[in-house]
N, C-alpha and C positions, 0 to 999 in steps of 0.2 A: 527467511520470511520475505514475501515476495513487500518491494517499498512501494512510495506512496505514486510513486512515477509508473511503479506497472500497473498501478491498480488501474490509476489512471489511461494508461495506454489499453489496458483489457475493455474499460469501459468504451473508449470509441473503438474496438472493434466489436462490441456487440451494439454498438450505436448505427455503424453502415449497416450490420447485417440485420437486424431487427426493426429500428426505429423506420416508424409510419405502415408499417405493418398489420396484419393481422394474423394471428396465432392458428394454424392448420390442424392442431396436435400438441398436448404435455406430455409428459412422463416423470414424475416424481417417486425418488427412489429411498426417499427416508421416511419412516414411519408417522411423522408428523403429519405429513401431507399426499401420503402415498393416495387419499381419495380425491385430491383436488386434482381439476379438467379446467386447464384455459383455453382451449378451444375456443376460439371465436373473441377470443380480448383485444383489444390492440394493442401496442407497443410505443411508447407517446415519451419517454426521454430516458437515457443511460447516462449515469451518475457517478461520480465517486464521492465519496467523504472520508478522507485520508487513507485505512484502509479499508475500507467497505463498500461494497459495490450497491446500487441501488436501478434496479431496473424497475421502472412508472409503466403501470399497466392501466389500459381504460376495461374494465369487467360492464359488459352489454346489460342494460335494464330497459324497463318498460320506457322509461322517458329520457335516454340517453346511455350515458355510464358512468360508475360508480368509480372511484380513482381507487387504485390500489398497488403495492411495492413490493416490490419480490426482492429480500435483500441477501445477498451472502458475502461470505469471509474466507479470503484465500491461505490467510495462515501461513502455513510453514509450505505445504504442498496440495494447495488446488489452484486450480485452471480452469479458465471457459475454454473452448474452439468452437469453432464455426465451420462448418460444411455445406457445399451447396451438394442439391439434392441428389440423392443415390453412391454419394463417395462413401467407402468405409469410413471408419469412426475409428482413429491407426493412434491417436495421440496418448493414451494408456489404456491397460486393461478395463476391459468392459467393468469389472466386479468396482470399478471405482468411480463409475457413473452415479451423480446426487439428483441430474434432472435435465429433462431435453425438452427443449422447446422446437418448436417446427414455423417453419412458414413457407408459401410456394416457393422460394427463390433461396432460403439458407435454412441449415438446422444449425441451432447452437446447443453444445452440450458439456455439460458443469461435471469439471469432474474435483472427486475429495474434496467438496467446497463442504465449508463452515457454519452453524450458526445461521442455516436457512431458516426463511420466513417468509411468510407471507403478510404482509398488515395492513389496514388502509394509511395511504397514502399519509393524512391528518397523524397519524401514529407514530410517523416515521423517526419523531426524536427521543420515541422510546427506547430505538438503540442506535440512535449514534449523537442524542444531544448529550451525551457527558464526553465530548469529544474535544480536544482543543482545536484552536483557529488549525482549517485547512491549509496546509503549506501551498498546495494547488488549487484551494479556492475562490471564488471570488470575493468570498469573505477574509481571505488571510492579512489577520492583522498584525504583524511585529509588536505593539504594543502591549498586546492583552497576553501575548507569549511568552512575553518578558514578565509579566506581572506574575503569571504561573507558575513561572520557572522560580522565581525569586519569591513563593510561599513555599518552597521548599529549600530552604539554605542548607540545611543541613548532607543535601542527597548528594550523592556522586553526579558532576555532570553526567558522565556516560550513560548512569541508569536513568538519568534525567531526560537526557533526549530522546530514550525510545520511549516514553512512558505518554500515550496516548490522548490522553489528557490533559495535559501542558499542552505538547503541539504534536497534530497529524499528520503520518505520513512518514514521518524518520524511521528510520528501520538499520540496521546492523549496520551496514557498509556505509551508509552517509554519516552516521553516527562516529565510527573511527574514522572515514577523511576531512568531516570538519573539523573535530577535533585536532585531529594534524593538522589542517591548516591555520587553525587560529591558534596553534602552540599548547594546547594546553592537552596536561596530563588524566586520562579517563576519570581518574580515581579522585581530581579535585573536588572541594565540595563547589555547590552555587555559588555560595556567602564568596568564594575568594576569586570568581571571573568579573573581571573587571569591564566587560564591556557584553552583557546578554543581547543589547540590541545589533551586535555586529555577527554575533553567534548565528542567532536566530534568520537574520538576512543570508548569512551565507549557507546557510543551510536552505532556503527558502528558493535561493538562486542554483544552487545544484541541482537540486530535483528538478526545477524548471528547466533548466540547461536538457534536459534526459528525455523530457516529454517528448511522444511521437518515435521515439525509437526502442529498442529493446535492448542495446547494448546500452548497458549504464557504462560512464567517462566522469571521474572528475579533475582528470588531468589535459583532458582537453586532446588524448591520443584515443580512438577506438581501433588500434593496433592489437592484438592478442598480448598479454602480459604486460600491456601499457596502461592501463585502463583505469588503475589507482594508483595511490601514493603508500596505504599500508596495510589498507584490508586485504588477507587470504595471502599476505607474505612475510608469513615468518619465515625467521632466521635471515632473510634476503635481504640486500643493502637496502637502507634509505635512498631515497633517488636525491634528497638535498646532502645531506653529510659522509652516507656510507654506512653509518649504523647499522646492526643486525634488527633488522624488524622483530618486536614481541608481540607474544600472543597471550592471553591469562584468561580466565573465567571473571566477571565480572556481575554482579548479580547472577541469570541465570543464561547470562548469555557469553559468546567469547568476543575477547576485543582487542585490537589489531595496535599497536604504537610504537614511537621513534625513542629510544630515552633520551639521546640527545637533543632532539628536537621537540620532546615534549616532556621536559625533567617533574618529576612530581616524585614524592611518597612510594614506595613499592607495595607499603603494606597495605 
């Protein structure tokens, strides 16, 4: 599942190619909205909120225009691109296109995205205000993250940090390297981390570290097979001890740890 840093990275690429624009041509390819025509809307700000992508459209009326949000969800496997005009459209199979937008100078086209919509603008926390503080937003508060985290005592960290509603934006691989880095074992509950507000920060500072590139690092190498400390290397040494990296299911997700370096419970 794509994190909170691509989200964010996809959003300013449909930010240069779109914003202050005006809409040439749609195409919507899901049954919801296969009759809506934005032709002639503008393009007025590109958004994330942890993961969710929020494109602000202005819809043309009699006395200006109407504000409205095209919002989708990248999940496990979708993608925007962006094409300037008459290049093929090479980035997946056609059959997995959800919607193309047009303008004189770039097409963007959404592929396998999520949980498309269209809303007014005023609407827009109908699906993302159950959302916790943005790790990348301007709103990201450490404190209220911490408060979140710790109405759930009883939960696995690990299942704790992806769960989107505590806090936005942690996804699989930040999830098992900050937990490496602050020592602590996936499977601890909340109740027994002794310091949420250092959790929360150094996850906050990761993802920031990321933004504007595509190669996620949270070792500070963008070397090939430098790149982390333990996600996507099982059995492979620890880069601190030597340990055999493990791997295990975890709620419904897998999760990457040192047992030296991060002793807990197995069970």
């Amino acid at each position: 599942m794509p994190e909170g840093d691509t989200v964010w990275n996809t959003a300013r690429v449909l930010e240069r190619a779109l914003v202050g624009t005006r809409l040439t041509g749609s195409d919507f390819r899901v049954p919801t909205l296969a009759a809506a025509d934005l032709t002639g809307w503008s393009v007025r700000d590109s958004a994330s909120r942890g993961k969710h992508l929020l494109l602000r459209l202005g819809a043309p009326t009699g006395t200006g225009e109407s504000r409205w949000t095209l919002h989708s969800h990248l999940r496990m496997d979708g993608t925007w691109r962006t094409y300037p005009p008459g290049q093929r459209w090479t980035a997946r199979p056609a059959h997995l296109i959800r919607v193309v937008l047009r303008t004189p100078a770039a097409t963007a086209v959404g592929y396998h995205l999520h949980e498309l919509a269209l809303v007014p603008t005023a609407d827009e926390e109908r699906l993302v205000g159950h959302l916790g503080p943005d790790l990348l937003g301007a709103d990201w508060d450490p404190a209220e993250a911490v408060r979140r985290l710790g109405a759930r005592p009883d939960t696995a960290v690990g299942v704790a940090l992806l769960d989107q509603r505590i806090l936005a934006g942690v996804g699989n691989l930040y999830k098992c390297e900050v937990l490496f880095l602050r020592g602590l074992h996936p499977r601890t509950p909340v109740r027994e981390v002794t310091d949420l507000t250092g959790l929360v920060t150094l996850a906050q500072k990761l993802l920031a570290a990321n933004r504007g590139r595509w190669t996620q690092s949270t070792t500070g190498s963008l070397a090939r097979g430098r790149t982390s400390y333990v996600y996507g290397r099982r059995a492979q040494p620890c880069r601190r001890c030597g340990t055999a990296i493990r791997k295990e299911e975890l709620g419904d997700r897998v999760t990457y740890w040192c047992p030296s370096c991060q002793p807990g419970a197995l069970a």
